[in-house]
C-alpha positions, 0 to 999 in steps of 0.5 A: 498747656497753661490750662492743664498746668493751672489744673494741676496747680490747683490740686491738693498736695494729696491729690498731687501725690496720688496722681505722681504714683499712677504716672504711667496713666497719663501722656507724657506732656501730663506726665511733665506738668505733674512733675513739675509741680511737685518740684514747685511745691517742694513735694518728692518726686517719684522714681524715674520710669523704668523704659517707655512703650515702644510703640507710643513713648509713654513711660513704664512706671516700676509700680505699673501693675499691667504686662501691656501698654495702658495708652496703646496695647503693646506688650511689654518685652521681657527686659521690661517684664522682669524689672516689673516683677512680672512672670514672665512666659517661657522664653521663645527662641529661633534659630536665626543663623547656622554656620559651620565656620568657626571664624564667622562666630565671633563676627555674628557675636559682635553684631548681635551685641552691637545691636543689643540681641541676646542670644545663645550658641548651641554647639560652638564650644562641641564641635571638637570634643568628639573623636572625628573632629571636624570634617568639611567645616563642622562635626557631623556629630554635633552639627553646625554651630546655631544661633538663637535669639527671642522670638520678638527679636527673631526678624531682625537679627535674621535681617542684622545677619543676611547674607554673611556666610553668602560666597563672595561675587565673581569677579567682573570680567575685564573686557581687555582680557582677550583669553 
């Protein structure tokens, strides 16, 4: 690498601040020598990336001026678009999980969040709010309470959440039971 950083030693102070404002354009090890050399010349030093690709590493800059990954071509989830100032599509939302018991509720709460998804219920807060109450578990005005996630995050949420409201195993049989 000593050739690169002896490239960029060279460099003017004006050319070495034109490249620290297009840092996103450059690999991560060209990203660190560019860096480090303002540091030596005691020339300021850009802001911090804002995420990295999540295929590839490479930073996100905050001037960074595309909706996708100039190194790999992934596009950029929404939190990243946002603090672009990108507009950002409507969101898409699946339902991921439907329940009708209002204990398991808060337990998929915590999972999601532990796992950072966002996510909306529909119907959590209803389900009592019409006369019949709940019959066998849940309205049968309102429904289920429904989770539902973005569409990118979809798979794994549904996987995060498999087999939670499944019934628990049957007991083996113990072989000393003579009944």
């Amino acid at each position: 690498m000593a050739d690169a950083e002896g490239i960029w030693a060279d460099k003017t102070d004006d050319e070495l601040l034109e490249a620290a404002g297009e840092l996103s354009e450059y690999t991560k090890e060209g990203e660190r020598i560019i860096r480090a050399e303002l540091q030596r010349r005691g020339l300021p030093q850009p802001d911090p990336p804002i995420g990295v690709c999540s295929r590839c590493g490479r930073s996100i800059d905050r001037s960074y001026l595309h909706e996708q990954c100039s190194q790999c071509g992934e596009p950029f989830p929404p939190e990243i678009l946002r603090l672009l100032g990108a507009p950002t599509p409507e969101a898409m939302l699946e339902t991921v999980w439907r329940t009708a018991d209002a204990g398991l509720v808060p337990l998929v709460k915590s999972l999601l969040e532990g796992e950072g998804i966002e996510y909306l219920v529909r119907g959590e807060n209803i389900q009592d709010l019409f006369g019949a109450g709940r019959l066998g578990g849940y309205n049968y005005i309102t429904g289920p309470a429904e989770f539902l996630v973005h569409a990118h995050n979809a798979e794994r949420a549904r996987t995060l959440l498999e087999g939670l409201d499944a019934p628990p195993p049957e007991p083996a049989a113990d072989p000393n039971d003579d009944a």
